[in-house]
N, C-alpha and C positions, 0 to 999 in steps of 0.2 A: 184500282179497279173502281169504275163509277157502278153505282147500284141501282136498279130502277127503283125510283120510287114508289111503285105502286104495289109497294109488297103489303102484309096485312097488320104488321104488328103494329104496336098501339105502348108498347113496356119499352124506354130505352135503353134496358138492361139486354134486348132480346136479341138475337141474331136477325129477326125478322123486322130488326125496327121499321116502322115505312119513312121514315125519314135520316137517312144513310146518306150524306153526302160523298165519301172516301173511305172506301179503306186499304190501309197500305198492304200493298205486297206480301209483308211480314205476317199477316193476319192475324197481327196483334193490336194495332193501333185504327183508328176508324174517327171522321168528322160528321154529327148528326145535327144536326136540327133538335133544340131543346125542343118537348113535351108541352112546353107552356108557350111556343113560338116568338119568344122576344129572346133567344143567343143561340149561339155556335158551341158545342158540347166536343171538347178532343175529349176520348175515350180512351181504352186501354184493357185488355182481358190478361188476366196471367197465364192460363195455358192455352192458347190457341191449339195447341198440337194434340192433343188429351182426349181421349174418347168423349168423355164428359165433360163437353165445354164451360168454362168457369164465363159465369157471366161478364158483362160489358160497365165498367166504373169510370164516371166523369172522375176527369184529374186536372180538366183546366176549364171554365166556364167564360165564354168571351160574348160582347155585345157589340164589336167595333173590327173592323175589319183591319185595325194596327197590332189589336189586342192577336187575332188568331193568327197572324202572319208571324209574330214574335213567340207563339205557339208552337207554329209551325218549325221556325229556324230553329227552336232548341229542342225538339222533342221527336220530329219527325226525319224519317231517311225522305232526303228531297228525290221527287222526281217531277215531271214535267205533266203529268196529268194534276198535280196535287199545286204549283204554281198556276197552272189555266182554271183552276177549280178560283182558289184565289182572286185572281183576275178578273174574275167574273163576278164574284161576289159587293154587292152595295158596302159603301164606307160604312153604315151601321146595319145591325141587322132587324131593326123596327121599319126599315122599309125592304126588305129581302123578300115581301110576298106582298 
């Protein structure tokens, strides 16, 4: 599911982050936009399912679009929105905006 970006949060712990690029199906994994806007942050919550949702923890920090692709292959269930997400993204992510 792509996220709009123009939600209000501001913490990339939050559920509201505004900058969400993916998050998977499982609703336990999600691609953001680091806080400092130089990388790609794959995430990860342990209970997504849990009333009280356990926040959102960087577990792989990438600057290069080789780096989050090999992120990608070992950590994520593939699907075809999260490859065109990919696809689209700049070889680094210091020219991404």
């Amino acid at each position: 599911m792509r996220l709009d970006q123009k939600n209000t949060g501001s913490c990339e712990t939050q559920d509201d982050y505004n900058a969400v690029l993916y998050l998977a199906p499982n609703g336990r994994d999600r691609i953001v936009e680091g806080s400092c806007r130089r990388q790609w942050i794959a995430q990860r919550r342990a209970k997504p399912e849990s009333k009280k949702k356990s926040p959102w923890t960087g577990k792989h920090y990438c600057q290069t679009k080789e780096g989050l692709a090999r992120v990608i292959r070992e950590s994520f269930e593939q699907d075809s929105e999260l490859q065109s997400l990919l696809k689209g993204l700049p070889d680094r992510f210091a020219v991404a905006r």
